[in-house]
C-alpha positions as CSV (number, residue, x, y, z in Angstrom):
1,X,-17.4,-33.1,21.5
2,X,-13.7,-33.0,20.7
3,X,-11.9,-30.3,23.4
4,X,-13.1,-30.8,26.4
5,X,-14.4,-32.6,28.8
6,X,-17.8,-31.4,30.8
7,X,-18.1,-31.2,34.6
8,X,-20.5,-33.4,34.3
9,X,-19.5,-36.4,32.7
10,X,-16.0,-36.2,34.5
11,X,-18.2,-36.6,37.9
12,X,-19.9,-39.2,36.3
13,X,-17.3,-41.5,35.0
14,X,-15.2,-40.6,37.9
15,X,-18.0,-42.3,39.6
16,X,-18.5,-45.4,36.7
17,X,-22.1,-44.9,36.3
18,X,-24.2,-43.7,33.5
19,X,-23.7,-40.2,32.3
20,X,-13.1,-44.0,25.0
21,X,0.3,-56.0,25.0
22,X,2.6,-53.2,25.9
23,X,2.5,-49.6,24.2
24,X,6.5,-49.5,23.4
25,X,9.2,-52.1,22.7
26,X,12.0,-53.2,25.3
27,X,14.2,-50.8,23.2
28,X,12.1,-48.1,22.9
29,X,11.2,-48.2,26.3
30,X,15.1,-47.7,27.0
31,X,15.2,-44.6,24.8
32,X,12.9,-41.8,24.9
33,X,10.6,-43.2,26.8
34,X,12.8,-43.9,29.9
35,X,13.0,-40.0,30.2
36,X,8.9,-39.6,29.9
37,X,8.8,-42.3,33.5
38,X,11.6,-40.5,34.9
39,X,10.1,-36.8,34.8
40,X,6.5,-38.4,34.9
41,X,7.4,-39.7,38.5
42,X,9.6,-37.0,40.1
43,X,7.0,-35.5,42.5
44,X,5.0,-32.0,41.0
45,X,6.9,-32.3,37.6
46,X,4.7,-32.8,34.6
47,X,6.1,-35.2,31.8
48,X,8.7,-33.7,29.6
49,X,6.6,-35.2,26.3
50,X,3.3,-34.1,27.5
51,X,1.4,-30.6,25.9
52,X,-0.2,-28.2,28.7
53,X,0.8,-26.8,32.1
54,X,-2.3,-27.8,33.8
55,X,-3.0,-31.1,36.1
56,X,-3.6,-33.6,33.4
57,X,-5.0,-36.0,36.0
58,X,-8.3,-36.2,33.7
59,X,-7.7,-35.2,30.4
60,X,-3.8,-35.8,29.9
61,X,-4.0,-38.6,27.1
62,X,-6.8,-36.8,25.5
63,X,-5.2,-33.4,25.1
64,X,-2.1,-35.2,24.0
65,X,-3.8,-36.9,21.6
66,X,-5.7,-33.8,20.4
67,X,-2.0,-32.1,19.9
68,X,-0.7,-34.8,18.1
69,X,-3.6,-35.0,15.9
70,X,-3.4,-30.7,15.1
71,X,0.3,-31.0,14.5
72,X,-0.4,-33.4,11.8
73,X,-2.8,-31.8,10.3
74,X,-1.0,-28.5,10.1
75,X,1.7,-30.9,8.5
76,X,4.5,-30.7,11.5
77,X,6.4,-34.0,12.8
78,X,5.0,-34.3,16.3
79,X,8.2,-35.1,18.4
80,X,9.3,-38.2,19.5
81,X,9.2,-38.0,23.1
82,X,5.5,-36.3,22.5
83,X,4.5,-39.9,20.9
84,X,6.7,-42.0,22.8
85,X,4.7,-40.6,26.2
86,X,1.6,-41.2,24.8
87,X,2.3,-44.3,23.7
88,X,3.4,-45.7,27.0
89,X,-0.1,-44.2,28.5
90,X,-1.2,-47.8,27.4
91,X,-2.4,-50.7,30.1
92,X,-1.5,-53.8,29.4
93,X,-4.4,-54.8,28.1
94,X,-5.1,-52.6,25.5
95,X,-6.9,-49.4,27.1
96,X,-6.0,-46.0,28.1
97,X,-7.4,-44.1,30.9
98,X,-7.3,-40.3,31.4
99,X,-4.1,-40.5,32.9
100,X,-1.4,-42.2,34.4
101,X,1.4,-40.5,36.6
102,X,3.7,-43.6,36.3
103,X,3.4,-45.9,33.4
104,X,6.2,-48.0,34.6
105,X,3.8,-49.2,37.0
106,X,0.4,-51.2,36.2
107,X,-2.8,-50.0,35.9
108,X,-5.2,-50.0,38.6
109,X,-8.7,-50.1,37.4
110,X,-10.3,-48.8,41.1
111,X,-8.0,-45.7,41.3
112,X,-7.9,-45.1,37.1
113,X,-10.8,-46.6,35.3
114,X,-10.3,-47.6,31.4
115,X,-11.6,-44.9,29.5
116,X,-13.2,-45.5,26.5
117,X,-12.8,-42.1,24.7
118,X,-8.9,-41.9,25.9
119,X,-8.3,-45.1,24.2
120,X,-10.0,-44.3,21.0
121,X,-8.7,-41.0,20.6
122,X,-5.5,-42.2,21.1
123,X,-6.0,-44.7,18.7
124,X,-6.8,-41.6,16.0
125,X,-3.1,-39.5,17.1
126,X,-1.2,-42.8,16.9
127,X,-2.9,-43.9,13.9
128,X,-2.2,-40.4,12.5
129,X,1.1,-40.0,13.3
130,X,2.3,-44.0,12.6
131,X,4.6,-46.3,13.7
132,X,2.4,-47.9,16.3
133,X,0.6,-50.3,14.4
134,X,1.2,-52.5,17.4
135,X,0.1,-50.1,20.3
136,X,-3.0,-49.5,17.9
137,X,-4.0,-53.0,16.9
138,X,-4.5,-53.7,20.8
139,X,-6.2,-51.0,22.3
140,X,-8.8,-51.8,18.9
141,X,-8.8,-55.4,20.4
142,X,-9.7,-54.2,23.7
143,X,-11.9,-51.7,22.5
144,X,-13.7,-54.6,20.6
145,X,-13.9,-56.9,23.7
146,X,-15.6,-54.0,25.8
147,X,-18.6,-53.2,23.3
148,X,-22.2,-53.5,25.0
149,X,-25.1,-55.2,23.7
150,X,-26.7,-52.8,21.5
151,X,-23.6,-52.0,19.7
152,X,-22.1,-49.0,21.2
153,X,-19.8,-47.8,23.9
154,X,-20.1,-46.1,27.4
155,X,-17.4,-43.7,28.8
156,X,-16.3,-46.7,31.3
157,X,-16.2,-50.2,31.0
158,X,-19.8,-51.6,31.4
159,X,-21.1,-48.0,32.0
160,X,-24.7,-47.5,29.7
161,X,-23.9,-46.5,25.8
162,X,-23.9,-42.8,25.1
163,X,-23.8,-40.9,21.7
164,X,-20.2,-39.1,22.5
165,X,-18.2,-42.7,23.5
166,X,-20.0,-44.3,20.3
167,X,-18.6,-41.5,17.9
168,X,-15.3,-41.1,18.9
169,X,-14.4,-45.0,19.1
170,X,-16.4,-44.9,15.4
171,X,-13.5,-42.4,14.4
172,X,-10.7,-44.9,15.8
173,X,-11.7,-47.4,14.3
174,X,-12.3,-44.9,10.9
175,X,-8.9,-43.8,11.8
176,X,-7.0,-46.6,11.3
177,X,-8.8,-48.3,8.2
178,X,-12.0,-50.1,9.9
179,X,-15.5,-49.9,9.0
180,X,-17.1,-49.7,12.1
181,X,-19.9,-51.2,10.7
182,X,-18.2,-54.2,11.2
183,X,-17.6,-53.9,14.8
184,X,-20.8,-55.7,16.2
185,X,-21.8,-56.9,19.3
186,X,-24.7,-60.2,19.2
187,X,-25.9,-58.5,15.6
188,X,-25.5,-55.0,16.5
189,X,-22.9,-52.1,14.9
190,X,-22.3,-48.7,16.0
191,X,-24.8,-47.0,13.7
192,X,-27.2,-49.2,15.6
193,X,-26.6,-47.6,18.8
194,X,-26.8,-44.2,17.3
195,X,-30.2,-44.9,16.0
196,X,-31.6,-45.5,19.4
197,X,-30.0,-41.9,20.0
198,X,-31.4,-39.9,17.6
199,X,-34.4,-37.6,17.1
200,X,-37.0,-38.3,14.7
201,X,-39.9,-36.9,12.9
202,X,-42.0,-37.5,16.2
203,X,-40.1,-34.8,17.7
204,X,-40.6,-30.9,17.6
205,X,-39.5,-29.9,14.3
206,X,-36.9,-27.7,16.0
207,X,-35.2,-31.1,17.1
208,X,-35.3,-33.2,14.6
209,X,-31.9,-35.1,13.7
210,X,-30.5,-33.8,16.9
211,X,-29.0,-36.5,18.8
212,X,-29.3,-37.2,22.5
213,X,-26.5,-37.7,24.8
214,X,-28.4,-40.7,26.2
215,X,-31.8,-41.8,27.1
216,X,-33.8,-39.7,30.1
217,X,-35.0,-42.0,33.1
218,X,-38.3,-42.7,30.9
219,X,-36.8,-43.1,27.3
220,X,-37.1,-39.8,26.5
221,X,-34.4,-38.2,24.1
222,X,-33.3,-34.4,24.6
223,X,-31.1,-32.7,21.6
224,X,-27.4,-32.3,22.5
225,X,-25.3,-30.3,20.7
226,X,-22.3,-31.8,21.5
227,X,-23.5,-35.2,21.1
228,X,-25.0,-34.4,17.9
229,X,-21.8,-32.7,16.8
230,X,-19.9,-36.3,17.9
231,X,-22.3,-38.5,16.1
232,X,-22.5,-36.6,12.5
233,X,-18.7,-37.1,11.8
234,X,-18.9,-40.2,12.9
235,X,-21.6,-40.9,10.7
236,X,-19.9,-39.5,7.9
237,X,-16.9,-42.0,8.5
238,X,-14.8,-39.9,10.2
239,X,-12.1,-39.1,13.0
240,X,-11.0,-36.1,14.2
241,X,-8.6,-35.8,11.1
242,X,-10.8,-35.1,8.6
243,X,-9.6,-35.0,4.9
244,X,-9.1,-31.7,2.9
245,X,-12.1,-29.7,2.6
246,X,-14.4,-32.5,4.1
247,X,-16.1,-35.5,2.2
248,X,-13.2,-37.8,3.3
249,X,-11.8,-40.2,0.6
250,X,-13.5,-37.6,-2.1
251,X,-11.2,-36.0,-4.9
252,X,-10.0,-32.7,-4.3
253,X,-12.3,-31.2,-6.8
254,X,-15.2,-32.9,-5.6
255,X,-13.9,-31.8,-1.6
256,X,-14.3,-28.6,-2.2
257,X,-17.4,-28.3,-3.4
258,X,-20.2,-27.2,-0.7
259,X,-23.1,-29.4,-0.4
260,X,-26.5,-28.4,0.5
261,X,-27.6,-29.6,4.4
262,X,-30.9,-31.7,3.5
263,X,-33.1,-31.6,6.9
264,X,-35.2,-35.2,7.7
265,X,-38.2,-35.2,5.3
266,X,-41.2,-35.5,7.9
267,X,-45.0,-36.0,6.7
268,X,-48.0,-35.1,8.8
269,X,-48.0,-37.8,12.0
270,X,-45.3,-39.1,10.4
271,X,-42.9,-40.7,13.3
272,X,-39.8,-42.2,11.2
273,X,-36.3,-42.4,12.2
274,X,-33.9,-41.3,9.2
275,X,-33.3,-44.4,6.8
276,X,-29.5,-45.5,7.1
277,X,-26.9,-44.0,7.9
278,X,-26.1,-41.2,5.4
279,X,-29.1,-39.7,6.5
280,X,-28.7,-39.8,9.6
281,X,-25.6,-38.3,9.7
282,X,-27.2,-35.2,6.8
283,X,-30.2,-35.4,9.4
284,X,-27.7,-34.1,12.1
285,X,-25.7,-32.0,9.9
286,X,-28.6,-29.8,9.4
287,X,-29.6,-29.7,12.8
288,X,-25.8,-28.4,13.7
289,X,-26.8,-26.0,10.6
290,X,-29.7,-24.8,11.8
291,X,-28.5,-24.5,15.6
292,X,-25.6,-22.5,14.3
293,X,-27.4,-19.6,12.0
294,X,-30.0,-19.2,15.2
295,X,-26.5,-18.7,17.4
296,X,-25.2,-16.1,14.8
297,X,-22.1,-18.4,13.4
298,X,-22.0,-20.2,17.4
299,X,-23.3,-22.8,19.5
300,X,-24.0,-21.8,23.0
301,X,-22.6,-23.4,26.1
302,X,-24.9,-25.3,28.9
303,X,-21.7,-26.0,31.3
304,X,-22.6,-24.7,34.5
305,X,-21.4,-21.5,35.3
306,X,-21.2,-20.0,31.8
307,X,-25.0,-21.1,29.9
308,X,-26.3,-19.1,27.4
309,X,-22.2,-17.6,26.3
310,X,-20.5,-18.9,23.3
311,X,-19.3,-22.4,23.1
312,X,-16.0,-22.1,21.6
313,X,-15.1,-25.3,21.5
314,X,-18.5,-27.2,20.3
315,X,-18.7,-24.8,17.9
316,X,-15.1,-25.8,16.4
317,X,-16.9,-29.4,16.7
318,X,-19.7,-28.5,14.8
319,X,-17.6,-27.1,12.2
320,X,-15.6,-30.4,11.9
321,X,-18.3,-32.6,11.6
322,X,-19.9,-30.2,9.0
323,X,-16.8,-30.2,6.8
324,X,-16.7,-34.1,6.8
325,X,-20.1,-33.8,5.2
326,X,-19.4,-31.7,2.4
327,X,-21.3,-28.6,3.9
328,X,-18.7,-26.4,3.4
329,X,-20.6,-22.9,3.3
330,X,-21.5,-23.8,6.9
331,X,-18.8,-24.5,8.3
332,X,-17.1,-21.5,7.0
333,X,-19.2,-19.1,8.8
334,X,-18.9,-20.5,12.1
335,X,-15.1,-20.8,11.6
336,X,-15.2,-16.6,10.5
337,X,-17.0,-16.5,13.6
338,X,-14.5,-18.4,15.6
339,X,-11.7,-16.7,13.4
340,X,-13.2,-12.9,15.1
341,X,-13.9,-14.2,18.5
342,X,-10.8,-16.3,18.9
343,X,-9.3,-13.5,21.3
344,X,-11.8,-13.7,23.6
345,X,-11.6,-17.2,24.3
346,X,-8.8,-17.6,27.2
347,X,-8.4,-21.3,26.8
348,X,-7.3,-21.1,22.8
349,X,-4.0,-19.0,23.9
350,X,-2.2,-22.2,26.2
351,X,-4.7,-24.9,26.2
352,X,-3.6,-28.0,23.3
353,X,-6.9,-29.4,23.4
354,X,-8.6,-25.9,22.7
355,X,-6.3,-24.9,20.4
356,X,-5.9,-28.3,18.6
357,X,-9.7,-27.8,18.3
358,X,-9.9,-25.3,16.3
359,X,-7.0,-26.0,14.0
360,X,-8.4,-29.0,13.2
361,X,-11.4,-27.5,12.6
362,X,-9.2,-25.1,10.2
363,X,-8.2,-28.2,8.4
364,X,-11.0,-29.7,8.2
365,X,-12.6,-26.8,5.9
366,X,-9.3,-27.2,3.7
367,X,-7.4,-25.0,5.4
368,X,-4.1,-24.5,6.6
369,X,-3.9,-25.5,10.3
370,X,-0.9,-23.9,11.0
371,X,-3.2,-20.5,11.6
372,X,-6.4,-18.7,11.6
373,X,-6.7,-15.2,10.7
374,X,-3.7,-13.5,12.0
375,X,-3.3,-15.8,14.7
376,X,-0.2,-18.2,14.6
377,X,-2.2,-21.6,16.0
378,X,0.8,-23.9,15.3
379,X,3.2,-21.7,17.3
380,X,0.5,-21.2,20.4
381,X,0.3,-25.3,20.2
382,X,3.6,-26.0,19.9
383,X,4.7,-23.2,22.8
384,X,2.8,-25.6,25.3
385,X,5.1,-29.0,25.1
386,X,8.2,-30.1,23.0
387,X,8.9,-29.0,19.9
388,X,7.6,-31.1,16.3
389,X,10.6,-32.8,14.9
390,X,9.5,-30.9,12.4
391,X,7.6,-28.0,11.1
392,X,6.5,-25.7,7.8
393,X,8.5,-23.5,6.6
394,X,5.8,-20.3,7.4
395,X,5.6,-22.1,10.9
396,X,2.3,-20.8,11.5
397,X,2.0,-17.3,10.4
398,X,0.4,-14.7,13.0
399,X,1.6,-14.4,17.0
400,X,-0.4,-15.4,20.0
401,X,-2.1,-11.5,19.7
402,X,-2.7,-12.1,16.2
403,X,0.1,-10.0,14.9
404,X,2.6,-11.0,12.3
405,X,5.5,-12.3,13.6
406,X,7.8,-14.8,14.8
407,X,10.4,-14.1,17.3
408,X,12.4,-16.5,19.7
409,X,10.9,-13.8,22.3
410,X,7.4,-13.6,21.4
411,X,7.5,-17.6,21.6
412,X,9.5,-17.8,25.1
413,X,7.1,-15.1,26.4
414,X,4.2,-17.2,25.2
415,X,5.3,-20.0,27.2
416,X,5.8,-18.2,30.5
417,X,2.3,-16.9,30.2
418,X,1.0,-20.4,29.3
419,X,3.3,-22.0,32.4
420,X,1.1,-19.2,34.9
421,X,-2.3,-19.4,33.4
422,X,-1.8,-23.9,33.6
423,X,-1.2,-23.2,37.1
424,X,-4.3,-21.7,37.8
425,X,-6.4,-23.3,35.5
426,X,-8.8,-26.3,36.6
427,X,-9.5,-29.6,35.0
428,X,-13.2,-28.8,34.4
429,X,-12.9,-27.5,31.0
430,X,-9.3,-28.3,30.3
431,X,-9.7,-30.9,28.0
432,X,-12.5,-32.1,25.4
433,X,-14.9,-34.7,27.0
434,X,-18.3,-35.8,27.0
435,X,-21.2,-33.7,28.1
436,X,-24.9,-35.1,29.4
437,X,-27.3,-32.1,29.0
438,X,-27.1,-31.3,32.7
């Protein structure tokens, strides 16, 4: 759920049907932020604060987000022009949408629709990196004023609920101290919505816990990977930032123990749906289990073009929302996996979102972000905007070829390669969205 964003649901919410008060001060806006509208408006220039070379038309705040979220983790200082542009992303009234070119100017809702899963993941980087209690408080607001009837969330604005827009405005609000329980629309919450979603024991046993991206034209619910991946952390009370070794809140004994995945107990004709909320979310976990050890250590992508290969990206998913359970034997095999097949994943060597992916997938499992194997995460992340304020001492340990080292070169060569693989790269996969089982 978390890197990138599916051809598919970037047609459909371009398209607003059914498949997330002012950001900065007067004062701020006069500081760092007056030189994120000035390079965000010269003509073919990409924001000075903003991570990745590519067109961010439809996944700029998200990736941004993503980065700000990794360099946390990995326990940098994100840089203040990198929050400051993000920041200013924010409409007036609350809401983010995927991207806006000038944010000096106000937001139009026909040419850039409110997105949902922009504002709540922004919610989780700002929330992360603090100082925007402000910027935060209102895009929760509008977030809050934008819930449908049965409790959950759509990609746009009106648009029908689906499980991915749910779980990642579950992990705002998670993110910056809310029980989304609380956030209810005529009676109903969140976990509400992800009921209607989910597969039960009247499903093929090879389903069962999986959720569905949404409803089929007659009710009928297909398993999604990705949206199952979305709506397990979420039911384990989690954003993106997951706490150290999973089980968020836990002690860091009790964190790093690994916790047995308990499948949905299913009698003979028996058609329940799993009973609350914990296990539902183990009732997914053990689907993502199940899915993975039939994949070898992987989940396997459905995006056109590339179905049947390895998912690099919902597989770093899987392996976040399994750490937030506790399932930590899991998770560490499919990050090995990820940790040996890293290099033949283009996108993880100059995309933020697919890089930020998989180190906070690192984290998640307790971890240290700033790497994975030989590979230096941090440095690849960092190589692809403005520098953290801040960062460890080790910096990140391998280079981009997984080799130890850290050179001014290496790094400067790293970002020429990034600047003429962005240039060629296209928004389809760039950055971590929704996808409908198309």
């Amino acid at each position: 759920m978390f890197v990138r964003r599916s051809f598919a649901v970037i047609a459909a919410a371009s398209a607003l049907c059914a498949v997330t008060a002012p950001a900065a001060s007067p004062a701020a806006a006069a500081g760092a932020g007056a030189g994120a509208r000035a390079s965000t408006a010269s003509a073919g220039k990409l924001p000075d604060g903003l991570y990745g070379k590519a067109d961010p038309k439809y996944d700029g705040v998200w990736r941004q987000s993503v980065a700000l979220l990794a360099q946390d983790a990995a326990g940098a200082k994100p840089a203040a022009k990198a929050v400051e542009w993000l920041a200013e992303q924010q409409c007036d009234d609350g809401s983010f949408t995927a991207y806006r070119a000038d944010p000096g100017a106000g937001c139009d809702a026909k040419k850039t629709p409110a997105d949902t899963n922009a504002t709540a993941l922004a919610v989780q980087a700002l929330s992360a990196v603090g100082g925007r209690s402000a910027t935060v408080r209102e895009s929760l607001a509008w977030l809050g004023s934008v819930q449908n009837k049965d409790g959950g969330w759509g990609y746009n604005p009106g648009s029908p609920t689906d499980a991915n827009s749910v779980s990642v405005v579950m992990g705002a609000y998670s993110a910056a101290g809310r029980e989304p329980e609380r956030i209810r629309k005529g009676g109903a919450s969140p976990y509400d919505a992800l009921e209607t979603l989910q597969l039960g024991c009247d499903a093929e046993a090879s389903g069962r816990g999986a959720y569905a991206y949404q409803p089929g034209k007659k009710g009928e619910l297909a398993a999604n990977d990705d949206a199952t991946a979305a709506a397990t952390l979420a039911g384990f009370g989690s954003g993106l930032l997951v706490g150290d070794g999973g089980r968020n809140g836990a002690a860091d004994g009790e964190s790093r123990k690994s916790r047995p995945v308990e499948p949905l107990k299913c009698g003979d004709g028996d058609g329940k749906q799993p009973g609350g909320r914990t296990e539902a979310a183990e009732a997914g976990a053990a689907y993502l289990a199940s899915v993975l050890k039939k994949g070898g250590g992987h989940l396997r992508a459905v995006t056109p073009g590339a179905e049947g290969g390895p998912d690099y990206a919902n597989t770093a998913d899987a392996v976040i929302a399994l750490a937030a359970g506790g399932h930590r034997a899991e998770a560490e095999k499919s990050l090995d996996w990820l940790a040996g097949e890293l290099g033949k994943w283009d996108k993880s060597r100059n995309d933020p979102a697919a890089i930020g992916g998989v180190m906070l997938a690192v984290h998640a499992t307790g971890g240290d972000a700033a790497k994975l194997g030989g590979v230096g995460l941090l440095k690849r992340l960092n190589a692809t905007g403005p520098q953290p304020a801040r960062v460890p001492e080790e910096n990140g340990g391998g280079d981009e070829d997984g080799q130890e080292g850290s050179s001014s070169v290496a790094t400067w060569s790293l970002v020429g390669a990034g600047l003429a693989a962005g240039a060629g790269v296209g928004f389809l996969l760039s950055g971590r969205r929704k996808r409908q089982g198309l």
